[in-house]
N, C-alpha and C positions, 0 to 999 in steps of 0.2 A: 416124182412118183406119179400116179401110183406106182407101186412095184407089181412087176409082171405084166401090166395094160399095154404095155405095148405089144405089138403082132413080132413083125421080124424085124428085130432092130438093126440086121447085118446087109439088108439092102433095099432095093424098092426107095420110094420116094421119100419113107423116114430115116431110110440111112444117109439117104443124099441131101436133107436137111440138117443131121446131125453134124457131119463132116462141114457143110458148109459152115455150122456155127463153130464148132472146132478149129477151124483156121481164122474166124473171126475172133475169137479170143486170144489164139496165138498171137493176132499180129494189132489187138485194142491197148490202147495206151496205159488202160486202165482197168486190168489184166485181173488184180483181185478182186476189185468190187465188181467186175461183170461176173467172174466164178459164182460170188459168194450171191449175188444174183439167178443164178441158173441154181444154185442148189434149193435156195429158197424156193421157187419155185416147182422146181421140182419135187421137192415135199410135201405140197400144195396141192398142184392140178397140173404137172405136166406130164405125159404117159409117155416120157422115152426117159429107161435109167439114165442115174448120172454116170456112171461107169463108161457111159461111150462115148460121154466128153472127158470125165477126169483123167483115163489114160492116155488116149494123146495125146493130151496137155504135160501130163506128168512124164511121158517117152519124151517131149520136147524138152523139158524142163526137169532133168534127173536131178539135179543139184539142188531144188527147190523140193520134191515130195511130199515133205512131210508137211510144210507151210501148208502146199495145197490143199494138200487133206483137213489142215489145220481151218483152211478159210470153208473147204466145204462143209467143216460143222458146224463153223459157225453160222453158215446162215441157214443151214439143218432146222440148229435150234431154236434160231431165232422167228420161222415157219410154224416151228411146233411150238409155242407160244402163242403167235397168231391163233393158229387153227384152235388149239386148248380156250383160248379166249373166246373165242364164235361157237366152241363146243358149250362154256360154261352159260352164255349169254342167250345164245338161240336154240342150241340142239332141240331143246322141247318145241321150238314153234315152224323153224326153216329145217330142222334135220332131217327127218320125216321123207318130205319132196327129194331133200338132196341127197339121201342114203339112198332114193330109190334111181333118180336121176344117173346116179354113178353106176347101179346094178353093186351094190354094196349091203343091201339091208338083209339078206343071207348071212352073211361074215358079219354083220356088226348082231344081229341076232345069237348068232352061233357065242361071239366072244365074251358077251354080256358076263355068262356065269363065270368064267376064266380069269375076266377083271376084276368081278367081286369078289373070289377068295383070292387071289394073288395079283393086285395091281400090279407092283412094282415088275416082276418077275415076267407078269402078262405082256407090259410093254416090250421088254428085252426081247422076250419069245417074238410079236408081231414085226421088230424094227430087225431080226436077221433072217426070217422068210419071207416068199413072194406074200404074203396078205398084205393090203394095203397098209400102209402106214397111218395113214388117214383116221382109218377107223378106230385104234389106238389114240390118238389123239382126239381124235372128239370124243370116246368116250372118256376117256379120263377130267375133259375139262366138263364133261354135263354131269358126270360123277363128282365135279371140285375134288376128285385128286390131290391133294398136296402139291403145291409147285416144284416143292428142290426136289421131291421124289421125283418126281416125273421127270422132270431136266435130268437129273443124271441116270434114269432108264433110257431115256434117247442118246442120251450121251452115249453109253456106254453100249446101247444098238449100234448105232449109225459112226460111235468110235472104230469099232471092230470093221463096219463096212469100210468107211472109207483108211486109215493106217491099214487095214491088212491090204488094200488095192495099192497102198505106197510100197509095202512090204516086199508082195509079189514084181513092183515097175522096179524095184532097187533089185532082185534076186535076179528075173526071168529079163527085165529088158521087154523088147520088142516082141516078144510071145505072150507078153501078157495079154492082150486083148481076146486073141485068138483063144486063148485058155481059160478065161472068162467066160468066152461066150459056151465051150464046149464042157464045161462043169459048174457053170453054175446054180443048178439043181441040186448037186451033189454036196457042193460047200453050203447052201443053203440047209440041208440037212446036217450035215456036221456042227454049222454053227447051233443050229436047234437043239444038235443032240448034248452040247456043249453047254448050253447053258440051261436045257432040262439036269444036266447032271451037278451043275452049279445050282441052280432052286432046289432040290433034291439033297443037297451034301446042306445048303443051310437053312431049312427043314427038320432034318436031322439034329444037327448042331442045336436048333433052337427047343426043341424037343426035349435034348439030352441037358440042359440046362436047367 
């Protein structure tokens, strides 16, 4: 991540870094722990999505997708862990500088009220649109959040991200990239619309109870 900081990921000199480390994965001995490496960080502090390396990788590797996907959560979550931990620990003292550092202290202002009535549902919503991921996780860990909540809000974010890109490499094949890049504003609101309608149905449900 962040999600959306990057400019144009489809060429110029961050495209022809991403492709270079795309074929440096393809052809690393040690193929999942560098994946599950690049997601981690990517969750962190790197501003090119993981999407422009998971599908190449996953076009090379059809027979594996779902693994992949499998390895990019995990070190997803193992990220958002970290970052939750330096949220619970420093937010108050280093957040401040670095919310602003990032140009994030907008969105992290903005989400405050979002998190305090609906954590859980809050996360979900920020891990399937462009808003940083980031900010989602720190605040949850400066809030002490509950941890199995919050692990399975990112889960269940960054599950849908990555299984539905295995989804679409098993369907579409070789157009998936191209098709990513030209709707994913689109999907992005569908998945939001998706799961404001899922907060909303249990809402209701918990109401009528």
């Amino acid at each position: 991540m962040p999600d959306g900081a990057a400019k144009s990921d489809e060429g110029g000199d961050g495209g022809g870094r991403v492709g270079r480390w795309t074929e440096r994965l393809k052809s690393a001995r040690h193929k999942d722990a560098m994946l599950f490496g690049a997601s981690f960080l990517e969750t962190l502090v790197l501003p090119i999505p993981i999407e422009l390396v998971l599908v190449p990788y996953m076009l090379s590797r059809r027979d594996r997708i779902w693994w992949i996907a499998t390895v990019a959560l995990a070190g997803c979550l193992l990220a958002a862990l970290a970052g939750y931990a330096f949220g619970w620990l420093f937010m108050r003292g280093l957040g401040g500088p670095l919310l602003e550092s990032m140009g994030w202290t907008e969105v992290w202002n903005g989400f405050q009220g979002t998190f305090d009535r609906q954590g859980f549902w809050a996360v979900i919503a920020v891990g399937v649109t462009p808003v940083p991921f980031q900010v989602a996780i720190l605040t949850a860990g400066a809030a002490h959040y509950p941890v199995p909540l919050f692990l399975a809000a990112a889960a269940v974010a960054r599950g849908l991200r990555y299984y539905g890109l295995a989804l679409l490499v098993a369907w579409i094949g070789p157009g998936t990239l191209r098709l990513w890049h030209r709707h994913k504003i689109t999907a992005s609101v569908l998945a939001a619309t998706l799961v404001a309608l899922a907060w909303g149905g249990t809402a209701l449900l918990g109401s009528g109870g």
